[in-house]
N, C-alpha and C positions, 0 to 999 in steps of 0.2 A: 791408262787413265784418259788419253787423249780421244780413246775411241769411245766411250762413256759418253763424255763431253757432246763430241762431234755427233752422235746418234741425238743426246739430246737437245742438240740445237737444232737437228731437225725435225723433229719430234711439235718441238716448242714454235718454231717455224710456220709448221702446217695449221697447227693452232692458233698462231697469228693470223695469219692469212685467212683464217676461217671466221674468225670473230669480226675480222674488220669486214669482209662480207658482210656479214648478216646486220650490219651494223646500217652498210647502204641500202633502206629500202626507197623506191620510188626513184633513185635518182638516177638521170638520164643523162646522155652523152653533154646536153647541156650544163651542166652542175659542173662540168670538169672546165670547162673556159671560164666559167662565173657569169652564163648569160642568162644564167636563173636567178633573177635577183624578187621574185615573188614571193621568195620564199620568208616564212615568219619564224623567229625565235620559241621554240617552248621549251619547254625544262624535261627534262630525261627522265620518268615516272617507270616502274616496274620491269622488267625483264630489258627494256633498253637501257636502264641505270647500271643492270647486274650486266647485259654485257660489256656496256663501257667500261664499267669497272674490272673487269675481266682480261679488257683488251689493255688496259693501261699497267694491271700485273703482268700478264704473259711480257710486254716488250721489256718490262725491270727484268724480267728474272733471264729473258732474250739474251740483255746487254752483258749483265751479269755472268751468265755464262759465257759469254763473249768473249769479257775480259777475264775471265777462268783458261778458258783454251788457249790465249795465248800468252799468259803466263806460264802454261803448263805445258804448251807446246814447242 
């Protein structure tokens, strides 16, 4: 069971990391100290809502199996 698991947290994994990519567009080494403070507020419309939303299931179901493996491991 534990090897199930453990495939699919990597699995699940890659697809984190994938989402929250695509997730950063434009943003520059700046954005990471907070020296981009130009930037403006907008709401999350079409295909960047469905990612977010996307990115915010894959880490539930991440944690979730998470706490699956080592219960079961």
């Amino acid at each position: 069971m534990t090897n199930y698991l453990d495939i699919a947290l990597i699995i699940i994994s890659i697809a984190l990391i994938a989402s929250v990519i695509f997730q950063n567009k434009g943003v520059g080494l700046g954005g990471l100290t907070g020296a981009d403070s130009s930037q403006v507020f907008s709401a999350r419309r079409g295909l960047e809502k469905t990612i977010f939303l996307i990115t915010i299931g894959l880490a539930v179901v991440f944690v979730l199996i998470t706490l699956a493996a080592v219960a079961f491991g």
